[in-house]
C-alpha angles and dihedrals in degrees: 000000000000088000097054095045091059092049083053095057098036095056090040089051079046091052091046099048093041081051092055087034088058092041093048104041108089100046094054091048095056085043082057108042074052105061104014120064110258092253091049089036097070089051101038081053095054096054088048090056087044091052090056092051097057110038080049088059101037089044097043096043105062101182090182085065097056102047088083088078097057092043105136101245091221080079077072083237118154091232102197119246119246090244119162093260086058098054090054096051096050083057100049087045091050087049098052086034081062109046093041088058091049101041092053089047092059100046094060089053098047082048089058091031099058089043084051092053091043086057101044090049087051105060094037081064083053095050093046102046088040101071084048097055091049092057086051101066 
């Protein structure tokens, strides 16, 4: 049953994190195209994807949570029945697990992101005011 119920969780966790992969996917490729050179951008966007792949299922599968169910009852520890109601609760955890992984995954990369994009245009304006002023002179 134990083992069931960690396949469950793990290919719910997988759906979850495919769902927010699909939805975010093309806004991170155009950020990138933006700030990373084209050759650099495509790889740059698959470890992204892979990333989110990865924090949602770490973060969605929580194995120390379900040790309890294995817990040897000669620890006199009330281990909690697989019940339906259960079952229902580990997948809402590994839901809300998964998208809190991810979402805190993303925001540190739209954080770095944005502060990448405010220093490349920057120096495009450079670049563009810097032939100008020369004529100038």
């Amino acid at each position: 049953m134990l083992l069931t119920l960690l396949a469950a969780t793990f290919i719910t966790a997988l759906a979850a994190s495919w769902l927010v992969g699909r939805l975010f996917d093309k806004p991170i490729a155009s950020i990138l195209a933006r700030i990373i050179a084209d050759d650099l951008s495509a790889a740059w966007h698959r470890y992204i994807k892979f990333a989110i792949y990865v924090v949602g299922v770490s973060g969605g599968v929580r194995i120390w949570e379900l040790e309890k169910y294995i817990l040897p009852r000669a620890m006199e520890i009330d281990v909690p029945a697989l019940t339906a109601e259960r079952w229902v609760l580990e997948l809402y955890r590994t839901v809300i697990g998964t998208l809190q992984s991810i979402a805190w995954m993303l925001l540190v990369f739209f954080v770095f992101a944005l502060i990448a994009y405010v220093l490349v245009r920057g120096f495009e304006l450079r670049r563009a005011e810097g032939p100008s002023d020369e004529k100038r002179q």
